[in-house]
C-alpha positions as CSV (number, residue, x, y, z in Angstrom):
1,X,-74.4,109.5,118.2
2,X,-73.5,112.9,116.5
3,X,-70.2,114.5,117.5
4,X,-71.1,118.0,118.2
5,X,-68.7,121.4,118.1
6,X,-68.5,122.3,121.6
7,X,-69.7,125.8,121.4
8,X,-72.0,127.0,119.0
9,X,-72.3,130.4,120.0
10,X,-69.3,132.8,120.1
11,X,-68.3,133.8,123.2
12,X,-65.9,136.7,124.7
13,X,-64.0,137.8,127.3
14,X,-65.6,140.5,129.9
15,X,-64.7,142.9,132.0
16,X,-63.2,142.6,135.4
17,X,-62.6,145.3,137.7
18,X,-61.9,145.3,141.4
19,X,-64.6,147.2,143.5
20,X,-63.9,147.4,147.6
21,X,-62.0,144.5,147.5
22,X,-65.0,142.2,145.3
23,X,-64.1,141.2,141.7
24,X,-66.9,142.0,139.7
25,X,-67.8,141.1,136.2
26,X,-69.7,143.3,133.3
27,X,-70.7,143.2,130.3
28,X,-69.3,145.2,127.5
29,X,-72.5,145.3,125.2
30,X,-74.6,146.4,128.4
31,X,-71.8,149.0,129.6
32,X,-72.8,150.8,126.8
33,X,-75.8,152.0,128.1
34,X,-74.9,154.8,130.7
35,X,-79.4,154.7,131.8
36,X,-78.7,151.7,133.8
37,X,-75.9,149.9,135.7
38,X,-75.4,146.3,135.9
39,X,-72.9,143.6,137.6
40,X,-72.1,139.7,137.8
41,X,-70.4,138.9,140.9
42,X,-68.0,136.5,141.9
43,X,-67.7,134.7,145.4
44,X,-64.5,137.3,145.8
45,X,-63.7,139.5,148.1
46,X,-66.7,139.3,150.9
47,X,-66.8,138.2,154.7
48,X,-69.1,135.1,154.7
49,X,-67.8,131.9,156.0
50,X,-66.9,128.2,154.5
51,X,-69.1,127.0,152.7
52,X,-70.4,130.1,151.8
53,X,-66.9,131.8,151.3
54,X,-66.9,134.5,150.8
55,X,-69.4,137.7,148.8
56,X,-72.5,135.2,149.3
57,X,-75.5,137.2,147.9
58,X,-77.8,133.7,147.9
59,X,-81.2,133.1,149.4
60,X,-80.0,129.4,150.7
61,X,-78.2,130.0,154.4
62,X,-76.3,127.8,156.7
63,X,-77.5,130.1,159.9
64,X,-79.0,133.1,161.3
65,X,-75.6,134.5,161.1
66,X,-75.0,133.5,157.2
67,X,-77.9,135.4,156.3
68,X,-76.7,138.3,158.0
69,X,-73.6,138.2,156.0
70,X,-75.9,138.1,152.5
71,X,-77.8,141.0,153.7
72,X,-74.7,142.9,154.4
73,X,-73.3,141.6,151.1
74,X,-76.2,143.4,149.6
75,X,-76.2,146.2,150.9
76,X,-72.7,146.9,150.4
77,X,-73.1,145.8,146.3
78,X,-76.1,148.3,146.2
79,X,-73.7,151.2,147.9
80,X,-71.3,150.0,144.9
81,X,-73.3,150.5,141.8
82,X,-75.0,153.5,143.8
83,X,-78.6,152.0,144.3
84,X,-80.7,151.5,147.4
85,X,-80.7,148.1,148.6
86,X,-84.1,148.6,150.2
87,X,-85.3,148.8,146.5
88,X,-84.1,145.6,145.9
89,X,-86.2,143.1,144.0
90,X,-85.2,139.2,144.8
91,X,-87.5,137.0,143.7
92,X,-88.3,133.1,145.4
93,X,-86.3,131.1,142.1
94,X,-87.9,127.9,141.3
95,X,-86.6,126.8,138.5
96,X,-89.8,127.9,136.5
97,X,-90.2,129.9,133.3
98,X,-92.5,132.7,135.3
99,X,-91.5,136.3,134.1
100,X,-92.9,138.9,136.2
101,X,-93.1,142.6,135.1
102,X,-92.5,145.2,138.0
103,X,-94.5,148.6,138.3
104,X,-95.0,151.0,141.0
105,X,-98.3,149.2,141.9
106,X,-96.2,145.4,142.4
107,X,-95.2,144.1,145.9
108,X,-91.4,143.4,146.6
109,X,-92.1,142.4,149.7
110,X,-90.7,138.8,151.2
111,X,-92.7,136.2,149.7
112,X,-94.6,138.2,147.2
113,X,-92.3,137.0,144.1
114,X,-92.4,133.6,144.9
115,X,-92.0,131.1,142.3
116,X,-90.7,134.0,140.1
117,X,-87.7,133.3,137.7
118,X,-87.3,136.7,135.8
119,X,-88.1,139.7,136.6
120,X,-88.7,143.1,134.2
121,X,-89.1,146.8,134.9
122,X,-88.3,150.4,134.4
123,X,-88.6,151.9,137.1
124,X,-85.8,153.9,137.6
125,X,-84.0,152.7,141.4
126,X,-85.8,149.8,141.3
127,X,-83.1,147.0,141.4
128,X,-83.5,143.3,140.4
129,X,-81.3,140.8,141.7
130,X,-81.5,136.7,140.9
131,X,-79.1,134.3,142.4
132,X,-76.6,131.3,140.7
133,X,-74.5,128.8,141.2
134,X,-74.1,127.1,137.6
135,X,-77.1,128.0,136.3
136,X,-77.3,130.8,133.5
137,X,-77.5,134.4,134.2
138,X,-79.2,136.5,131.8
139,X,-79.8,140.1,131.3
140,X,-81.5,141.8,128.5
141,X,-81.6,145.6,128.3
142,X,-84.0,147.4,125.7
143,X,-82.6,151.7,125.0
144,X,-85.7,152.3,123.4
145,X,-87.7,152.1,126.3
146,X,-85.4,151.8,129.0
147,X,-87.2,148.0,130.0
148,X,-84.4,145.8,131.6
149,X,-84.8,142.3,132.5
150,X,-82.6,139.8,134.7
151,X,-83.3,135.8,134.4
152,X,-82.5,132.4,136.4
153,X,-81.8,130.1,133.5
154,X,-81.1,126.7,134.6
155,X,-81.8,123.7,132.5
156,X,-85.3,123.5,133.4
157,X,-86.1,127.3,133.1
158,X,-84.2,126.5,129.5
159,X,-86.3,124.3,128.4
160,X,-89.2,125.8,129.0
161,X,-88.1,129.0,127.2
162,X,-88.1,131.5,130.2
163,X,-85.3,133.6,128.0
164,X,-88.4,133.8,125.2
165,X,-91.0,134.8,128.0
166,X,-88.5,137.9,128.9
167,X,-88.4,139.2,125.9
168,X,-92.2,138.7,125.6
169,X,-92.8,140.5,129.1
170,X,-91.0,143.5,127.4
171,X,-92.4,143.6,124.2
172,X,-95.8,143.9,126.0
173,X,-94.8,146.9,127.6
174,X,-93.5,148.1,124.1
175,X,-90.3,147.1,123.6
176,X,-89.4,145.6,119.9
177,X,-87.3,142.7,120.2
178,X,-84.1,144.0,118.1
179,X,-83.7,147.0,120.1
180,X,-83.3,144.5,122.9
181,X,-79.6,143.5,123.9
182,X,-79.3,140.4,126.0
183,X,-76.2,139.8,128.1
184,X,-75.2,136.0,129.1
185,X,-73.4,135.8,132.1
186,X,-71.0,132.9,133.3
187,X,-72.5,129.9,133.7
188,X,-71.6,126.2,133.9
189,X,-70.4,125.3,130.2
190,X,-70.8,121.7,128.0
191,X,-67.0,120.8,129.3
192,X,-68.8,120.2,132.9
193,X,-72.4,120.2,131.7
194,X,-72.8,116.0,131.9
195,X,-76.9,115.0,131.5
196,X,-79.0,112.1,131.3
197,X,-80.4,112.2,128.1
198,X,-84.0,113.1,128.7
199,X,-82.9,116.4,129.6
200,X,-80.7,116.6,126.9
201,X,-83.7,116.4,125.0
202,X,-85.8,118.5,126.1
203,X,-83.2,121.1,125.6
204,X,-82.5,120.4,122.3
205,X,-86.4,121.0,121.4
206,X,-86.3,124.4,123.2
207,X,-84.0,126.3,120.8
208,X,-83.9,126.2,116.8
209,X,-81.8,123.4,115.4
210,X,-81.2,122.6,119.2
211,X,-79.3,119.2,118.6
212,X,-76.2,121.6,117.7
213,X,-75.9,122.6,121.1
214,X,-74.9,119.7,122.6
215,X,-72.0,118.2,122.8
216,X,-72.1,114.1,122.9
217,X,-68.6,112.1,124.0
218,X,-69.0,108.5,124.3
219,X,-73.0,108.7,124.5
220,X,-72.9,111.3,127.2
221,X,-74.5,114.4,126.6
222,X,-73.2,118.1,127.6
223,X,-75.6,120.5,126.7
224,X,-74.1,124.2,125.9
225,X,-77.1,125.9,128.1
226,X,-75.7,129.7,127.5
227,X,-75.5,128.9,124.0
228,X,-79.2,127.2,123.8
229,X,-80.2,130.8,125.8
230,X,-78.8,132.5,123.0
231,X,-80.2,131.1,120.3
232,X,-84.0,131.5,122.4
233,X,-83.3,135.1,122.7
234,X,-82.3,135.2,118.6
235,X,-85.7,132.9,118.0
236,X,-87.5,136.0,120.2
237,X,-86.2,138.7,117.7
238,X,-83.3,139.7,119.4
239,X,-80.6,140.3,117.6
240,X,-77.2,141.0,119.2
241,X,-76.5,138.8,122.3
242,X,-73.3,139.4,124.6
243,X,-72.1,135.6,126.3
244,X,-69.4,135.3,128.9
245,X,-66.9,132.6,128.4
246,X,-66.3,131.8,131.6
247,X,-67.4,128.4,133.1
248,X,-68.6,128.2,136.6
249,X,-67.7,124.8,137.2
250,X,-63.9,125.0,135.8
251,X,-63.3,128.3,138.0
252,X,-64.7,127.0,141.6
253,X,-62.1,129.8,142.7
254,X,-63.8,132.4,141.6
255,X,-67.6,131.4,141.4
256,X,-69.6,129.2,143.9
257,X,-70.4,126.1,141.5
258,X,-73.4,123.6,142.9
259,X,-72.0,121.0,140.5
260,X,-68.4,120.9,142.5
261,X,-69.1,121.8,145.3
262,X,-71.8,119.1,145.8
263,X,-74.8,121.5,146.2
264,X,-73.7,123.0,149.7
265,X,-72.5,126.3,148.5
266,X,-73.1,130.0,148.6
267,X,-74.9,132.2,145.2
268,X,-73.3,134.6,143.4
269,X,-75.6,137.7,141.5
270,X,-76.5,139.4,138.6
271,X,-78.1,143.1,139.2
272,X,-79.5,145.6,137.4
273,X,-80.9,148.8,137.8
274,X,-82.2,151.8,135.6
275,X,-80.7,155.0,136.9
């Protein structure tokens, strides 16, 4: 079997900051844009309790009282960035490559965004939140048009191309894919990534020369899923692309991770808004 580079995209450092007591994570190539605000949380600084410890934003709760503590996690990341958590998109993630573009005439409501993976708008207040634990984050910002975009990537939204079906949600409402700017948040990485090798597979068909993204040690396969996300988005006509290097897995610490912590864990976010 081939002996593969373990990253093939280049990855970077962002930025931290401390907000309220929560350690919060941006982009650089999206701070750039002073239309819109944006954020990657950790599971730092919140209230919820074990297993959920402790800013749990996810839609998976132990108990009435868990769910309260998301809500008011929320809320209180909303009064952060300086947007209305009652404008909150969250959509029902299913693992599915299903894009949906938001304007004033779509329903937000509870159960109306079901089997949604990405959502797209410009709507200015009109906040979109997705939840992880391992799986990929990804935003994409267009400053022509003012279009952002936030995405659940896991392995089978990979494969399936839902980071291609963003961009394409955009471009229909006039975006051109180079103006577009997508951000890749952290995510588990190929050095805790292990897969059978049908789903090795089928990721390596969804991106261009796709067998470069994975990483085989003694015929085990570790897919480099932020990578294969990035070279979608580049395959869509996108040009510059912004990854984290921070792995999910390796930093349990500081991120709720399904893959160590056996599934039973909270979800941190990524959220973006237009201002």
């Amino acid at each position: 079997m081939k002996h593969q580079v373990e990253r093939a995209e280049r990855t970077a450092e962002w930025i931290q900051e401390e907000h309220d007591g929560l350690l919060l994570l941006f982009s650089p190539a999206l701070r750039e844009f002073n239309w819109m605000t944006h954020v990657f949380t950790t599971r730092k600084g919140g209230e919820s309790e074990a297993p959920l410890d402790s800013f749990n934003l996810g839609r998976h709760w132990e108990s009435p009282e868990s769910k309260a503590d998301a809500m008011l996690n929320r809320q209180r990341l909303s009064g952060i960035l300086g947007i209305d958590h009652k404008k909150l998109a969250v959509p029902g993630q299913q693992h599915t490559n299903n894009v949906s573009y938001l304007d004033k005439s779509s329903n937000t409501e509870n159960g109306a965004l079901t089997g949604i993976d990405g959502l797209a708008t410009r709507i200015g207040g009109q906040g979109l939140l997705l939840h992880f634990a391992d799986c990929v984050p990804v935003m994409l910002a267009d400053p022509a048009t003012r279009t952002i975009s936030v995405v659940h990537a896991g392995w089978r939204g990979t494969a399936s191309g839902i980071v291609a079906n963003a961009v394409k949600a955009m471009v229909t409402q006039g975006s051109n894919p180079k103006d577009i700017v997508v951000a890749i948040g952290p995510a588990i990485a190929p050095c805790c990534f292990e897969t059978a090798p049908d789903v090795a597979g089928q990721l390596c068909k969804s991106a261009s020369d796709g067998d470069e993204l994975v990483l085989y040690k003694n015929d085990k396969a570790y897919p480099d899923l932020k990578s294969i996300n990035a070279r979608q988005a580049k395959s869509a006509g996108v040009e510059r692309v912004d990854i984290s290097n921070l792995c999910t897995a390796c930093n349990p610490q500081i991120f709720y991770s399904h893959r160590q912590s056996g599934g039973r864990t909270g979800r941190q976010g990524a959220l973006a808004c237009v201002i």
